[in-house]
C-alpha positions as a LaTeX table, in Angstrom:
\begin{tabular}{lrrr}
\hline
Residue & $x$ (\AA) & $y$ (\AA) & $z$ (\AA) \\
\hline
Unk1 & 94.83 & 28.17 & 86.59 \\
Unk2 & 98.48 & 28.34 & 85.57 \\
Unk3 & 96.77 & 29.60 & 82.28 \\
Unk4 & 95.83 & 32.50 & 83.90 \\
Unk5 & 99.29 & 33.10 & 85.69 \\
Unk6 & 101.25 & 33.19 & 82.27 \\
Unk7 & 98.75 & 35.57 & 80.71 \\
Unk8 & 99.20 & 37.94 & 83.97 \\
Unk9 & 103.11 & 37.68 & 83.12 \\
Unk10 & 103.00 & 38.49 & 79.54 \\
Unk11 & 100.58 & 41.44 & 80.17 \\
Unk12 & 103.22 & 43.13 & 82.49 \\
Unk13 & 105.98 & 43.18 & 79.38 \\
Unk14 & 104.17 & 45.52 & 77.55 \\
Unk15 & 104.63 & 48.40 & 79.36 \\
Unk16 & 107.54 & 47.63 & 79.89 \\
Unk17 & 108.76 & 46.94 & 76.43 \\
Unk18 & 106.75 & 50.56 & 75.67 \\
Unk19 & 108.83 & 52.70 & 78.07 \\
Unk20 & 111.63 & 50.87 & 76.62 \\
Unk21 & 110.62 & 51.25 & 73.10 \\
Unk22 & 109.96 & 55.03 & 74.03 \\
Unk23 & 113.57 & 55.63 & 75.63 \\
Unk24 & 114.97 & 54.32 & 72.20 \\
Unk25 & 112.64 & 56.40 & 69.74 \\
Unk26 & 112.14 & 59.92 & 71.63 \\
Unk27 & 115.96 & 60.61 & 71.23 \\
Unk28 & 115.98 & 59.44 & 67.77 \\
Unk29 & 113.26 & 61.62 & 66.44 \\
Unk30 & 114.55 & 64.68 & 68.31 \\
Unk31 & 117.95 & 63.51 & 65.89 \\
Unk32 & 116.20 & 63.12 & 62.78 \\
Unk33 & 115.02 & 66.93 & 63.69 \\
Unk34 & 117.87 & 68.36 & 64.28 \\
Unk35 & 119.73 & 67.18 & 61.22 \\
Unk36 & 116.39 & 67.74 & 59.28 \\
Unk37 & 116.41 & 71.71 & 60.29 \\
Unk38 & 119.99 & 71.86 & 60.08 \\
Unk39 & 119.66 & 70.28 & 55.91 \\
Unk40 & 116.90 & 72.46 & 54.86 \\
Unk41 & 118.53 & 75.71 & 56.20 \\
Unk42 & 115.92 & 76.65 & 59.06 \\
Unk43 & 118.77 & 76.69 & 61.86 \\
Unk44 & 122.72 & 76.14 & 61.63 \\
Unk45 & 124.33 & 75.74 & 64.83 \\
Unk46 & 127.47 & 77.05 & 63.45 \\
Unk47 & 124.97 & 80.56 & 63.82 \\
Unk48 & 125.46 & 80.51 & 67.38 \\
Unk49 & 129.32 & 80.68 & 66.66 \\
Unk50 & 129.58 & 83.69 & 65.00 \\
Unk51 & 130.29 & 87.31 & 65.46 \\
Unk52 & 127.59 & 89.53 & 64.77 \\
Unk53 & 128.91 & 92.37 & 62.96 \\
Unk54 & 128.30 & 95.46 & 65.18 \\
Unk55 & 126.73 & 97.81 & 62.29 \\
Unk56 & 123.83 & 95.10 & 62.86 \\
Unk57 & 123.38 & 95.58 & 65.86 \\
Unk58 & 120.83 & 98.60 & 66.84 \\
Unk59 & 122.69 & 100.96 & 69.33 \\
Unk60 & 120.73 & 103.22 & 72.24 \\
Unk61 & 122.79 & 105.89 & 70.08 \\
Unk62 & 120.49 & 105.45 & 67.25 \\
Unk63 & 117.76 & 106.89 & 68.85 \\
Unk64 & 116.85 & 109.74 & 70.70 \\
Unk65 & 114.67 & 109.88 & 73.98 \\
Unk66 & 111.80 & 112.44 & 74.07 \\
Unk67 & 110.50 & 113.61 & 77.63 \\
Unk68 & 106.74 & 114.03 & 77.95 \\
Unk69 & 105.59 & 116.18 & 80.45 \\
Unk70 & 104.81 & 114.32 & 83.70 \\
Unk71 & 101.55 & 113.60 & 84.32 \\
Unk72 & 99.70 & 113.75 & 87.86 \\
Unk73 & 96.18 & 112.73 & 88.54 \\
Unk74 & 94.14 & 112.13 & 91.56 \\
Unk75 & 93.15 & 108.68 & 92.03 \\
Unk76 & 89.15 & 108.17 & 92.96 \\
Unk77 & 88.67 & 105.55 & 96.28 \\
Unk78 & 88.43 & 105.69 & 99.81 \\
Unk79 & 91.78 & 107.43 & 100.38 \\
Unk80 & 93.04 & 110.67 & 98.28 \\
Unk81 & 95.62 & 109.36 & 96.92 \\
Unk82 & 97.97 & 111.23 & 93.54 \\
Unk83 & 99.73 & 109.26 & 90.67 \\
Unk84 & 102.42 & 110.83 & 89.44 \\
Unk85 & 104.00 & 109.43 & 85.96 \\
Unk86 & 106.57 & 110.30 & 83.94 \\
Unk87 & 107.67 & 109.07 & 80.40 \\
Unk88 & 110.39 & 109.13 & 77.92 \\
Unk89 & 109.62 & 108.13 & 74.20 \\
Unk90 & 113.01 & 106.69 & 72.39 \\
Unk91 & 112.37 & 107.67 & 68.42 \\
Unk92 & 114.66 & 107.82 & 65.89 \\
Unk93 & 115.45 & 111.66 & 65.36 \\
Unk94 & 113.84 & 112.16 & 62.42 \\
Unk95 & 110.07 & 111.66 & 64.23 \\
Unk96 & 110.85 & 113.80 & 67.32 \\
Unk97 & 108.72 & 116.66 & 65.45 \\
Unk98 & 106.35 & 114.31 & 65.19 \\
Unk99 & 105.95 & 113.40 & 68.87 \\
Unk100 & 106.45 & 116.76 & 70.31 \\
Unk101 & 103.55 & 118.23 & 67.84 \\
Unk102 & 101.35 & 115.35 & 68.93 \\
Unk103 & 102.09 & 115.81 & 72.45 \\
Unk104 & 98.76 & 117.21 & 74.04 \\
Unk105 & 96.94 & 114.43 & 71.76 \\
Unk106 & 99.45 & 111.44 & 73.74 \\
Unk107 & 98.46 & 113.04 & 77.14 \\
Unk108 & 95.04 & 112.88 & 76.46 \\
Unk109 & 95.12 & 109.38 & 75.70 \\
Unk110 & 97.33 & 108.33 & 78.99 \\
Unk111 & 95.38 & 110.60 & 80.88 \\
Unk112 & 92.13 & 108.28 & 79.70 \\
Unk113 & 93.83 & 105.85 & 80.28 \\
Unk114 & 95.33 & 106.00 & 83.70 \\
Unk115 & 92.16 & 107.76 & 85.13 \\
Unk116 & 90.01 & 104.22 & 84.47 \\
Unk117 & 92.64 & 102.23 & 85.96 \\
Unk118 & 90.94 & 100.51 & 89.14 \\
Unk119 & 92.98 & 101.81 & 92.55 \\
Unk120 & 92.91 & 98.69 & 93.67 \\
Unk121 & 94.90 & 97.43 & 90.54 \\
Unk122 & 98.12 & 99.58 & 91.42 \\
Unk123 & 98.83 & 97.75 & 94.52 \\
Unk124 & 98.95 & 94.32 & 92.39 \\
Unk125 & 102.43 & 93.25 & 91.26 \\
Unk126 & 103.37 & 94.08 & 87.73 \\
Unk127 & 101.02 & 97.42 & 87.30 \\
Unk128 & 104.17 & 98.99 & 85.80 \\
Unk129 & 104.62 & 96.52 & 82.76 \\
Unk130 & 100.42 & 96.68 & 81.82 \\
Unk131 & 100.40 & 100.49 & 81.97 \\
Unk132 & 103.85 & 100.36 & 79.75 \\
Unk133 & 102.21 & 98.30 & 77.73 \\
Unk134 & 99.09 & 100.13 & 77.22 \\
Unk135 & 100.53 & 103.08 & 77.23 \\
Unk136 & 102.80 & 101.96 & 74.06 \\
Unk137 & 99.49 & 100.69 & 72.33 \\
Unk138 & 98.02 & 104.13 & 72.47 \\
Unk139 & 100.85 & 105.73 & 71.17 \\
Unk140 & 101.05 & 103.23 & 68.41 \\
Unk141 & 97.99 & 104.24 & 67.40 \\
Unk142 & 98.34 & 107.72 & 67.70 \\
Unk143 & 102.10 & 107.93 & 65.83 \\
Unk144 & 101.41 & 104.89 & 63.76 \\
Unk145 & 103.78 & 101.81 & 63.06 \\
Unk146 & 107.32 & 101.89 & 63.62 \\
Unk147 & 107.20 & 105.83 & 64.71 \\
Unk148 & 109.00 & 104.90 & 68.28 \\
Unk149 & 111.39 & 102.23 & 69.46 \\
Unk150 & 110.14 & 101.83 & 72.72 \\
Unk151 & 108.09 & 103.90 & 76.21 \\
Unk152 & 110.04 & 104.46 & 79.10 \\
Unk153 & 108.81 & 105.17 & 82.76 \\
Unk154 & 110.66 & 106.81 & 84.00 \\
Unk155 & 108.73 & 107.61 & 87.47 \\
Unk156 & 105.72 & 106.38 & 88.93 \\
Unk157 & 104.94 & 107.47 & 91.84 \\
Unk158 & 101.90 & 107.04 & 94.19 \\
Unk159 & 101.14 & 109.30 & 97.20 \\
\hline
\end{tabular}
């Protein structure tokens, strides 16, 4: 009987000496990691000190912001309801020409695009950041790589 008292002792030390054990070796490993990165060159934290030099640094001024024509469609449902859209493409200037002689092939896409878009969908929050999303995809594929910096909406609009 007092066996089985002394066992019930000794089995509620090792938890306890785990969590203890763990306290000791979680901090140390996250140590050994951060010196280990910091010795093979994979992050310096001297990098967060520095001064980025400002010719790095990609300025709004670098690009140039192409209007598309806005684009209004009825939406199908219930109510007659109109979504009116209207986008800016920032490209560096030398693929403006580019963009404006691809034009009516962009609008067709968004047009696609926006026309199979559920109604229902544009009273969820965060419609605006999937349709600039998609919206960039298709015009990634239509321009190719690295043709634009970025899609702005610039309205959106539902009556």
């Amino acid at each position: 009987m007092m066996s089985d008292v002394a066992d019930m002792d000794g089995a509620g030390d090792a938890p306890k000496k785990r969590g203890r054990l763990l306290i000791l070796v979680v901090p140390l490993l996250a140590l050994f990691a951060g010196v280990s990165l910091g010795f093979f060159g994979v992050f310096s934290p001297l990098s967060l000190m520095e001064k980025k030099d400002p010719k790095e640094i990609a300025f709004v001024s670098d690009y140039v912001f192409v209007d598309l024509p806005q684009i209004a469609l009825t939406l199908s449902g219930p109510k007659s309801r109109t979504l009116a859209l209207a986008v800016k493409v920032a490209a560096k200037p030398e693929n403006v020409a580019q963009i404006e002689f691809l034009q009516p092939r962009i609008l067709d896409a968004f047009n696609g695009f926006l026309s199979e878009i559920d109604p229902l969908a544009f009273e969820k929050k965060g419609i605006i950041d999937v349709v600039r999303n998609e919206l960039s995809t298709r015009l990634t594929f239509i321009l190719g790589e690295g043709a634009f910096n970025d899609i702005l909406i610039t309205e959106f609009r539902i009556q």
